[in-house]
Backbone as CSV, one residue per row, in Angstrom:
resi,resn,N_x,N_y,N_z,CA_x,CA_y,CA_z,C_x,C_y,C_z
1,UNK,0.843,-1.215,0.000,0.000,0.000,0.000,0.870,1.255,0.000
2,UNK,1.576,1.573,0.601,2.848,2.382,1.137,3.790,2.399,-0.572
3,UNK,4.279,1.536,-1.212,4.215,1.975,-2.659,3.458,2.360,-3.106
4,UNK,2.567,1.840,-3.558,1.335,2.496,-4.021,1.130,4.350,-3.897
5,UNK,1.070,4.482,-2.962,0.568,6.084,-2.260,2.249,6.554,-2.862
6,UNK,3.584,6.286,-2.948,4.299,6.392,-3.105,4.426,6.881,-4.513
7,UNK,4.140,5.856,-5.270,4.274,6.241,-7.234,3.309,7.282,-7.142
8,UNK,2.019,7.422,-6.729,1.156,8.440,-6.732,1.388,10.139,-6.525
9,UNK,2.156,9.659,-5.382,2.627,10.942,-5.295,3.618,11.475,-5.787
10,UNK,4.729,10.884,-6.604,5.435,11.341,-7.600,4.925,11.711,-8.285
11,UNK,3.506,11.160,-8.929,2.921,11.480,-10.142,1.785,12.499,-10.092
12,UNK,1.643,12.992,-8.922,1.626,14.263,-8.451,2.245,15.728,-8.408
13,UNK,3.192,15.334,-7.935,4.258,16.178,-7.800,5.047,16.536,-9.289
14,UNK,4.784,15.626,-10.407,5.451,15.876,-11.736,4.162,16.445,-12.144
15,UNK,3.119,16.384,-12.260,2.002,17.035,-12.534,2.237,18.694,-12.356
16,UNK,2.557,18.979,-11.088,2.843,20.270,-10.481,4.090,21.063,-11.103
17,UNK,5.084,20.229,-11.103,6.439,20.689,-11.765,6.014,21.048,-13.145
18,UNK,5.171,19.974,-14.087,5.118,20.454,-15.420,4.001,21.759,-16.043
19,UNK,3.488,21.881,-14.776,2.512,23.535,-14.651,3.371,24.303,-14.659
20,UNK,4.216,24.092,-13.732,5.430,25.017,-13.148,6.057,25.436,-13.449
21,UNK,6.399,25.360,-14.655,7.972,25.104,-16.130,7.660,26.860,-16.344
22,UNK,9.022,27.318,-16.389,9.431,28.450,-16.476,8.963,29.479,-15.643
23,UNK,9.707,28.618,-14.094,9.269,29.448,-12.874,7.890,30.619,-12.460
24,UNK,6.723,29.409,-13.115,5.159,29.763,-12.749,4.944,29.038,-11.328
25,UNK,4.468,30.532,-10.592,3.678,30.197,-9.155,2.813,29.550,-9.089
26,UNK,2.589,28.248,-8.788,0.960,27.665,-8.864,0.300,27.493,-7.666
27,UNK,-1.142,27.795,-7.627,-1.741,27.212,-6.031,-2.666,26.228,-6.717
28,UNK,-2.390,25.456,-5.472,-3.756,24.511,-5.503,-4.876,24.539,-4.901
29,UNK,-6.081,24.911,-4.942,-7.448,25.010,-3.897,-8.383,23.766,-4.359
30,UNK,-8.944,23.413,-3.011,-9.823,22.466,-3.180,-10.850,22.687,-1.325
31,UNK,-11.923,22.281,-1.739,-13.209,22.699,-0.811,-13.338,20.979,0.495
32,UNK,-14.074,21.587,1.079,-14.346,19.929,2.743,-15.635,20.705,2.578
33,UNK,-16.478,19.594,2.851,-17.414,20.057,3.402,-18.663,20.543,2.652
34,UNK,-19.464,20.132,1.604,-20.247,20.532,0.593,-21.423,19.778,0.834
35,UNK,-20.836,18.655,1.148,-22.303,17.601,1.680,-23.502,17.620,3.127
36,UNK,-22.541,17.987,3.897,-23.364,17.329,5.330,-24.182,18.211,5.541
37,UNK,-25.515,18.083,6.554,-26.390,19.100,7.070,-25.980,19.787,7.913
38,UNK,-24.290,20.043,8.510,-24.560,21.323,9.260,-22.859,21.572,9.308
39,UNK,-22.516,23.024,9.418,-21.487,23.038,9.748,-20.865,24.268,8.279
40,UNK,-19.978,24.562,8.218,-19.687,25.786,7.509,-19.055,24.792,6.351
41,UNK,-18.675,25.416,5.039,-17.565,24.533,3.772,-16.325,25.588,4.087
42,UNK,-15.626,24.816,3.857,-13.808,25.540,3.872,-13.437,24.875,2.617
43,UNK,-12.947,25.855,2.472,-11.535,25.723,1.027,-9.969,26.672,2.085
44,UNK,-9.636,25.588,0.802,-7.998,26.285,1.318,-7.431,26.279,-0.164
45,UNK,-6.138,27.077,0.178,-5.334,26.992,-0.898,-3.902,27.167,-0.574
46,UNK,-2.914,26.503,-1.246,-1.789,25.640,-1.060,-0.530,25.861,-2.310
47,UNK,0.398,26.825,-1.578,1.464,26.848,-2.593,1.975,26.088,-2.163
48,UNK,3.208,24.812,-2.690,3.868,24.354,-2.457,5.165,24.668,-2.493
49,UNK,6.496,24.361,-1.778,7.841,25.229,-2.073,8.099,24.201,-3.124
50,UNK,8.722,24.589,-4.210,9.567,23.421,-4.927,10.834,23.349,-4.965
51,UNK,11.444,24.288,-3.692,12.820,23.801,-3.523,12.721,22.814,-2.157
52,UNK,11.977,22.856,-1.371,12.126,21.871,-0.559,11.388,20.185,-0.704
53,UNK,11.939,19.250,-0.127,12.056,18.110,-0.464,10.074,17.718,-0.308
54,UNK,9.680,16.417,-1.387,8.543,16.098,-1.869,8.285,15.461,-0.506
55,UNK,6.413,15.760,0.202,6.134,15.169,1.244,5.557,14.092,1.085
56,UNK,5.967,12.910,1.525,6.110,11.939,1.498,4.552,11.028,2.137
57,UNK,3.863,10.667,0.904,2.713,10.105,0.674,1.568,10.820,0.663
58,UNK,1.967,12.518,0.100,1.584,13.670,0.088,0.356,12.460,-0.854
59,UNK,-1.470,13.061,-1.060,-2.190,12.679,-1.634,-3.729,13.071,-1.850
60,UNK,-4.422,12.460,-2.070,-6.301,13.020,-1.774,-6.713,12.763,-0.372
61,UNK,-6.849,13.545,0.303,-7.742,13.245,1.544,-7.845,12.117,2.140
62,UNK,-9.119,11.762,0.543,-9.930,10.843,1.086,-9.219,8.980,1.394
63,UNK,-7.800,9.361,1.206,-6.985,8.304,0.725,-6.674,7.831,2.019
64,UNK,-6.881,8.898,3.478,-6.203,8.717,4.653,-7.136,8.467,5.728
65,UNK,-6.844,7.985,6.843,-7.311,7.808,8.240,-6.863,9.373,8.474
66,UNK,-8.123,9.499,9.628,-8.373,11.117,10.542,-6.734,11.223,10.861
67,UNK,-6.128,9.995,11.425,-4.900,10.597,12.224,-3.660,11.065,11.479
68,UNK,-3.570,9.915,9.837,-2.578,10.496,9.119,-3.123,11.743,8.378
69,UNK,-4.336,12.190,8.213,-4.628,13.488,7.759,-3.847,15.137,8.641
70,UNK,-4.113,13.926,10.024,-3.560,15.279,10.454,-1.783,15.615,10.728
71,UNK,-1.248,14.278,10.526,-0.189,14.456,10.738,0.637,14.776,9.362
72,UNK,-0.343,14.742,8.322,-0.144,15.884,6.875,-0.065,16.810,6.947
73,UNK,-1.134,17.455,7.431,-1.313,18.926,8.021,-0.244,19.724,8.340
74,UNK,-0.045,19.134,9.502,1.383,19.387,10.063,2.786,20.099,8.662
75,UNK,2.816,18.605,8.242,3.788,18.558,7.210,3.910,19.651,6.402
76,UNK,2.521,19.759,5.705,2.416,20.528,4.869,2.596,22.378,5.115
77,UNK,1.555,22.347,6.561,2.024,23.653,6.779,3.753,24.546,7.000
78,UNK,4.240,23.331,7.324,5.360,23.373,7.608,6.436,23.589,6.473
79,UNK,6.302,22.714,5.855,6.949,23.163,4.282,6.731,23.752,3.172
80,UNK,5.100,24.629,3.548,4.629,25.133,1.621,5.441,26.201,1.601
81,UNK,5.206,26.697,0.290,5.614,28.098,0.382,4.771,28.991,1.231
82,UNK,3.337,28.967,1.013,2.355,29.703,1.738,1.079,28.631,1.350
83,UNK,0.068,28.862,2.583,-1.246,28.394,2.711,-2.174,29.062,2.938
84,UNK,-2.974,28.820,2.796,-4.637,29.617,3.610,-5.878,29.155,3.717
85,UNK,-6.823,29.086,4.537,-7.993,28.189,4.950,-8.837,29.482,5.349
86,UNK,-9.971,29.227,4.445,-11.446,30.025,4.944,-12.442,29.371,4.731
87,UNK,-13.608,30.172,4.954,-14.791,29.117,5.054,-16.127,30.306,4.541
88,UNK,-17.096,29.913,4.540,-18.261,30.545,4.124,-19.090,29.761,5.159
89,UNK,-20.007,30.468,5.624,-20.831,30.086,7.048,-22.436,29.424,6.200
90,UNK,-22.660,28.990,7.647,-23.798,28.178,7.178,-24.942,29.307,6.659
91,UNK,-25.287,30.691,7.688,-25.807,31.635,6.973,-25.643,32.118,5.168
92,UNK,-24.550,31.758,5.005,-23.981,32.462,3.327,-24.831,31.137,2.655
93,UNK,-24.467,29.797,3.364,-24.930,28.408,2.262,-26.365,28.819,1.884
94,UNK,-27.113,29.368,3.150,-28.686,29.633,3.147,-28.698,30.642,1.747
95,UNK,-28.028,31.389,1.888,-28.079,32.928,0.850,-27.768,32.163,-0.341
96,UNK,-26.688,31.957,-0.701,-26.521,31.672,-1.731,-26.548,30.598,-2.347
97,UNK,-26.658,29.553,-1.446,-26.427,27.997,-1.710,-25.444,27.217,-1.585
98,UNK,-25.394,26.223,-1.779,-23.883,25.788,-1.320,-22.705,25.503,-2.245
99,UNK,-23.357,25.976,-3.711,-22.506,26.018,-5.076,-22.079,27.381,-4.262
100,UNK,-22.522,28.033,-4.881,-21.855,30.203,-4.316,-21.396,29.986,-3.105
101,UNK,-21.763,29.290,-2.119,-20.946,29.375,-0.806,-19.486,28.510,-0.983
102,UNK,-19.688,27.830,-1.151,-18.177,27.014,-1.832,-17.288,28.027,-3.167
103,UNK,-17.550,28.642,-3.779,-16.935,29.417,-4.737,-16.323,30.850,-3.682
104,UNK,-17.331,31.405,-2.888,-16.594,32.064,-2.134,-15.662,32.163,-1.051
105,UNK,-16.017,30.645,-0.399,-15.069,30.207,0.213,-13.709,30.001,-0.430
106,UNK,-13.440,29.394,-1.228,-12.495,29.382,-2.559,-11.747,30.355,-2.597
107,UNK,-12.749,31.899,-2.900,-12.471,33.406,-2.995,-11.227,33.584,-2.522
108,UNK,-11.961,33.360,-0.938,-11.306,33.903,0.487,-9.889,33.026,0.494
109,UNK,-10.014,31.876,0.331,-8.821,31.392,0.717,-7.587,31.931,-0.323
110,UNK,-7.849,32.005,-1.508,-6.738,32.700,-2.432,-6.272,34.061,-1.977
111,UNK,-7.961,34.779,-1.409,-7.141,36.333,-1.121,-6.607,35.933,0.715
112,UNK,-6.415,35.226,1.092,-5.624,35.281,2.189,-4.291,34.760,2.347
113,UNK,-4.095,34.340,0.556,-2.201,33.946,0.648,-1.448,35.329,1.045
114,UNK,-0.483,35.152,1.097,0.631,36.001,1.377,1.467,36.737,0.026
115,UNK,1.392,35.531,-0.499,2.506,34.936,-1.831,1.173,35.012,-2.788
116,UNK,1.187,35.522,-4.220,0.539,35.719,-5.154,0.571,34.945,-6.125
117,UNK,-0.337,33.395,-6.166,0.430,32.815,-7.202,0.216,33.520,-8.738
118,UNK,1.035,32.810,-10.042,0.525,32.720,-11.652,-0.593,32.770,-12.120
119,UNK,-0.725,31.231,-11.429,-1.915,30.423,-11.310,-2.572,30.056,-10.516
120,UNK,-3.929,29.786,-10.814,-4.588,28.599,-9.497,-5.394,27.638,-10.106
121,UNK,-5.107,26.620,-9.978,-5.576,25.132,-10.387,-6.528,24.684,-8.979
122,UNK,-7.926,24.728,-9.477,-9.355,23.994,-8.651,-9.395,22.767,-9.056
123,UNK,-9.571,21.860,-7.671,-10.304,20.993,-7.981,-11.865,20.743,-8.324
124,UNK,-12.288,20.359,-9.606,-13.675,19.844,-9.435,-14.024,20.327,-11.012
125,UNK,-15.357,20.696,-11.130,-15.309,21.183,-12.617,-16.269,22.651,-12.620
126,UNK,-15.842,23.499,-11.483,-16.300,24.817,-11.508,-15.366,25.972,-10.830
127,UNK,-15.230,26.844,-11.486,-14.303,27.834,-11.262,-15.153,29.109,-10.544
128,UNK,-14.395,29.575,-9.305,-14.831,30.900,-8.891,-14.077,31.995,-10.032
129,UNK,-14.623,33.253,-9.525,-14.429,34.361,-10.151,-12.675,34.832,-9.362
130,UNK,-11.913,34.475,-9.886,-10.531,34.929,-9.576,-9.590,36.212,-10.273
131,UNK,-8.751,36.874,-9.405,-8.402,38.096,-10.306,-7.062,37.697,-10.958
132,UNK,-6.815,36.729,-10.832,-5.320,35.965,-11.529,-6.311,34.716,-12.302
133,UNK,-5.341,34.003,-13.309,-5.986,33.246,-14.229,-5.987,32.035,-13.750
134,UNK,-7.071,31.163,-13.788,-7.526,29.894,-13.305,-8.009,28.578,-13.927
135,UNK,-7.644,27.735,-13.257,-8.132,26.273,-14.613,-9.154,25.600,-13.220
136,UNK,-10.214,24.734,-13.538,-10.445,23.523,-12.675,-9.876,22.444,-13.192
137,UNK,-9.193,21.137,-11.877,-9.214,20.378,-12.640,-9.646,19.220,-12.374
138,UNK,-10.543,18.571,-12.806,-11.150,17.533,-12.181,-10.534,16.201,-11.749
139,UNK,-11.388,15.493,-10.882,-10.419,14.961,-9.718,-9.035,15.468,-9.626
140,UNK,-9.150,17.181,-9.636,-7.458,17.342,-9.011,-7.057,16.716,-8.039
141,UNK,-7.912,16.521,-6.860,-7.199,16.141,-5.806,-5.935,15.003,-5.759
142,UNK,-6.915,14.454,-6.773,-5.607,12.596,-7.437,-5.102,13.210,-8.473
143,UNK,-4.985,14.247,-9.009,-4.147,14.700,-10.077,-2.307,15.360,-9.644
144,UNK,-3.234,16.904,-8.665,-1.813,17.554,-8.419,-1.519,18.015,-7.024
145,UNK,-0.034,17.779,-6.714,0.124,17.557,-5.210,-0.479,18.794,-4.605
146,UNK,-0.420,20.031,-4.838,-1.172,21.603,-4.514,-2.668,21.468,-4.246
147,UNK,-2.944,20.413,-5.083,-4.573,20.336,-4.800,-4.534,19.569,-3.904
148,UNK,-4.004,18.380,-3.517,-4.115,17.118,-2.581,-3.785,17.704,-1.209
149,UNK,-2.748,18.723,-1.094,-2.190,19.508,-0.303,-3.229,20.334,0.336
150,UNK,-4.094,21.104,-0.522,-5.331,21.703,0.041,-6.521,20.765,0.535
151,UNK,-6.434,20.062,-0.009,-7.712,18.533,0.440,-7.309,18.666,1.905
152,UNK,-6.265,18.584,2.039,-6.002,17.555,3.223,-6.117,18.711,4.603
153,UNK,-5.571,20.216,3.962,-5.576,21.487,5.033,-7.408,21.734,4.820
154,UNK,-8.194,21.761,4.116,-9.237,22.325,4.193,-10.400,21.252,4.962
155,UNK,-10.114,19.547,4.787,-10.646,18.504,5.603,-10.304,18.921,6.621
156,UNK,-9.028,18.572,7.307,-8.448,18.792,8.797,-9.120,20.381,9.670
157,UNK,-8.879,21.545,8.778,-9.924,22.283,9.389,-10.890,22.321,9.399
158,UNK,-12.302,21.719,8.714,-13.420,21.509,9.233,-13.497,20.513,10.301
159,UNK,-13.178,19.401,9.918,-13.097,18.291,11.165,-12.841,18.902,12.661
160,UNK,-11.791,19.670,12.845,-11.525,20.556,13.955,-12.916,21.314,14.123
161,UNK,-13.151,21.601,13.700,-14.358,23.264,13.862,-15.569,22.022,14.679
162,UNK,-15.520,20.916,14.011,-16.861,20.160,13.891,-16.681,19.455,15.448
163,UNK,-15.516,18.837,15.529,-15.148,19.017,17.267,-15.586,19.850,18.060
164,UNK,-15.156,20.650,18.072,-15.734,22.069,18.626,-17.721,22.043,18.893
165,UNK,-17.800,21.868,17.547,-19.160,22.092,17.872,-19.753,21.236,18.633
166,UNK,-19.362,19.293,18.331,-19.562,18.665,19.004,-19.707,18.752,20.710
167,UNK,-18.809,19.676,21.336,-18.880,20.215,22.494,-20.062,21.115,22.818
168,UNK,-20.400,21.882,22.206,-21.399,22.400,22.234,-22.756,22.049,21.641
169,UNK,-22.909,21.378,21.525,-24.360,20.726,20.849,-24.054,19.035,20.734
170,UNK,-23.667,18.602,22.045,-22.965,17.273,22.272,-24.363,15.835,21.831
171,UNK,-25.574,16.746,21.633,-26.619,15.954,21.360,-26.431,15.122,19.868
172,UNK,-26.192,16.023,19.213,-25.808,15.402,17.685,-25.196,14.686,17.355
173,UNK,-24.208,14.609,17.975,-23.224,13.563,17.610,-21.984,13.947,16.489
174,UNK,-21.599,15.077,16.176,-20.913,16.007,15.153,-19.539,15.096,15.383
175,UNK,-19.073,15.005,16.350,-17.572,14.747,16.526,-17.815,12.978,15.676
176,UNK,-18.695,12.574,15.645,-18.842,10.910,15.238,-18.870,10.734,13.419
177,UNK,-19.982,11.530,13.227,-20.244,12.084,11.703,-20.031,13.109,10.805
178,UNK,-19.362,14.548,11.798,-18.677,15.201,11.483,-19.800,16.162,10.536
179,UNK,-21.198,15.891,10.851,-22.508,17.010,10.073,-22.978,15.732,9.211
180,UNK,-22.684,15.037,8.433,-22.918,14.229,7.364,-24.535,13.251,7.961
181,UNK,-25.008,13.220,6.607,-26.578,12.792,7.228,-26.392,11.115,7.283
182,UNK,-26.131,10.855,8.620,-26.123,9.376,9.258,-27.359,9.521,9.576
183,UNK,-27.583,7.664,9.627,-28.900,7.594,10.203,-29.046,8.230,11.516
184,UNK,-28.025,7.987,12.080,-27.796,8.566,13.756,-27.852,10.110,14.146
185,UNK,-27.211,11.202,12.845,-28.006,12.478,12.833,-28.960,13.086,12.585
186,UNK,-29.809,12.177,11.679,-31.433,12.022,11.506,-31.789,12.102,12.507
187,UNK,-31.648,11.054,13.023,-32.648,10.478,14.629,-32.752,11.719,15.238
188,UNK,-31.075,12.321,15.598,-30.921,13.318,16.644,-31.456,14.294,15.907
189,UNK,-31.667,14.844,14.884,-32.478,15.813,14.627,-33.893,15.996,14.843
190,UNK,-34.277,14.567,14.566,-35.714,14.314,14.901,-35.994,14.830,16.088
191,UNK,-35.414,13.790,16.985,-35.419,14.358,18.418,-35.502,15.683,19.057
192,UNK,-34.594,16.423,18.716,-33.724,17.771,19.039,-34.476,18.684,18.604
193,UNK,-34.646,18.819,17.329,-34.992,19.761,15.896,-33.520,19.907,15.557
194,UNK,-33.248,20.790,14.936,-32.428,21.483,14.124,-31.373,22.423,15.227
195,UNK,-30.311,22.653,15.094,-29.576,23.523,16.035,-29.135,24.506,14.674
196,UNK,-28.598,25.788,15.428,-28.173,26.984,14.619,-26.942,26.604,13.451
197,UNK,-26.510,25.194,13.728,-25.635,25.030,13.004,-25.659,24.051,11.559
198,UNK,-26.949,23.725,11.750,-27.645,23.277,11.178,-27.996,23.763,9.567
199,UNK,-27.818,23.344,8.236,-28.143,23.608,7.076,-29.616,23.609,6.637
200,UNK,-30.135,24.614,6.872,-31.920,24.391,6.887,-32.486,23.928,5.951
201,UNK,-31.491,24.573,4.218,-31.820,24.151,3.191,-31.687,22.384,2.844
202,UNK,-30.786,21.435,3.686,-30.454,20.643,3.700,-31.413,19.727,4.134
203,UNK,-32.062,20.375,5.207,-33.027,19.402,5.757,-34.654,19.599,5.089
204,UNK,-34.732,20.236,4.271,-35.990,20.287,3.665,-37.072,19.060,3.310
205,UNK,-35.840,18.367,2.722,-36.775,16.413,2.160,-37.125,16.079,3.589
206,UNK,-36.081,15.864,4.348,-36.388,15.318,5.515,-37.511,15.972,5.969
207,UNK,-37.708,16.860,6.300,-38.692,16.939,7.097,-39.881,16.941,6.274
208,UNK,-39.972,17.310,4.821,-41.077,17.252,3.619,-41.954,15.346,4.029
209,UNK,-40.489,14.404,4.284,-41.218,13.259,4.399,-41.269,12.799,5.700
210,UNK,-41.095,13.146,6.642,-41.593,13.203,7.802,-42.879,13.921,8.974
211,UNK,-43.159,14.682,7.659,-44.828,15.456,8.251,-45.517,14.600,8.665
């Protein structure tokens, strides 16, 4: 397995280098959090240094256990060139939806680099409105290490936030499912109703077939 994640991430990382050719800045952004009924979406975005050494089983997210996600995190913050993580609140998902709330989240995280990339390469197949020039690229996350790099910073900070909430609205069960509609956050919604953190637009069927 450990090869595996290994060739991958070379073939990552040459992905990135061949964007890169004739010393172009690239970021990678990619979004957590689009699905579940409650809880804010984060995007981040992720320069990588390319003089310092390739992180090792660098990849998609979804490729890892909670604990090696976070001990990516780590890694990554530690060696990019620059990073950044924002979010769009559950109020904005209501406003705009959770397409526009994810695009602005996106926004935010580019305008909170430091470092200005060339480029910025999205994962998925929709582009926010950026003031530098932009590609999506679908399944980036398994494509280029910048995107896999942001997977992994923009998961790890929701998961955190969702902790958090778990403390405070310990009824739900957030820290277990992390917002995502388990049978087990059904129930507790049933039970409960809805808490402020809650995606109202999300729960609409549900409760449409539960009258």
């Amino acid at each position: 397995m450990k090869t595996v994640l290994k060739k991958n991430t070379e073939e990552l990382y040459a992905w990135d280098r061949l964007k890169s050719g004739n010393h172009i800045t690239i970021c990678g952004v990619d979004e957590a959090g689009r699905g579940p009924l409650a809880g804010d979406v984060y995007a981040a975005a992720v320069i990588l240094d390319p003089k310092k050494p390739m992180i090792d089983g660098l990849n998609d997210s979804k490729k890892f256990s909670e604990k090696k996600r976070e001990q990516l995190y780590e890694e990554i913050v530690r060696s990019c060139l620059d990073w950044s993580v924002a979010s769009a609140s559950v109020e904005e998902i209501e406003k705009y939806n959770i397409l526009g709330a994810t695009m602005l989240a996106m926004q935010r995280a580019v305008e909170g680099l430091s470092v200005q990339p060339d480029q910025v390469y999205v994962d998925g197949n929709r582009l926010p409105e950026f003031s530098i020039p932009a590609e999506y690229v679908i399944k980036g996350d398994a494509t280029s290490a910048s995107i896999a790099a942001a997977s992994i910073l923009a998961k790890v900070s929701r998961d955190r936030t969702l902790y958090e909430l778990d403390v405070q609205y310990p009824q739900y069960g957030f820290a277990r499912h992390k917002g995502y509609g388990t049978k087990a956050h059904y129930e507790a919604i049933a039970t409960y109703g809805p808490c402020p953190v809650h995606r109202l637009c999300f729960l609409k069927k549900f409760y449409e077939r539960n009258k």
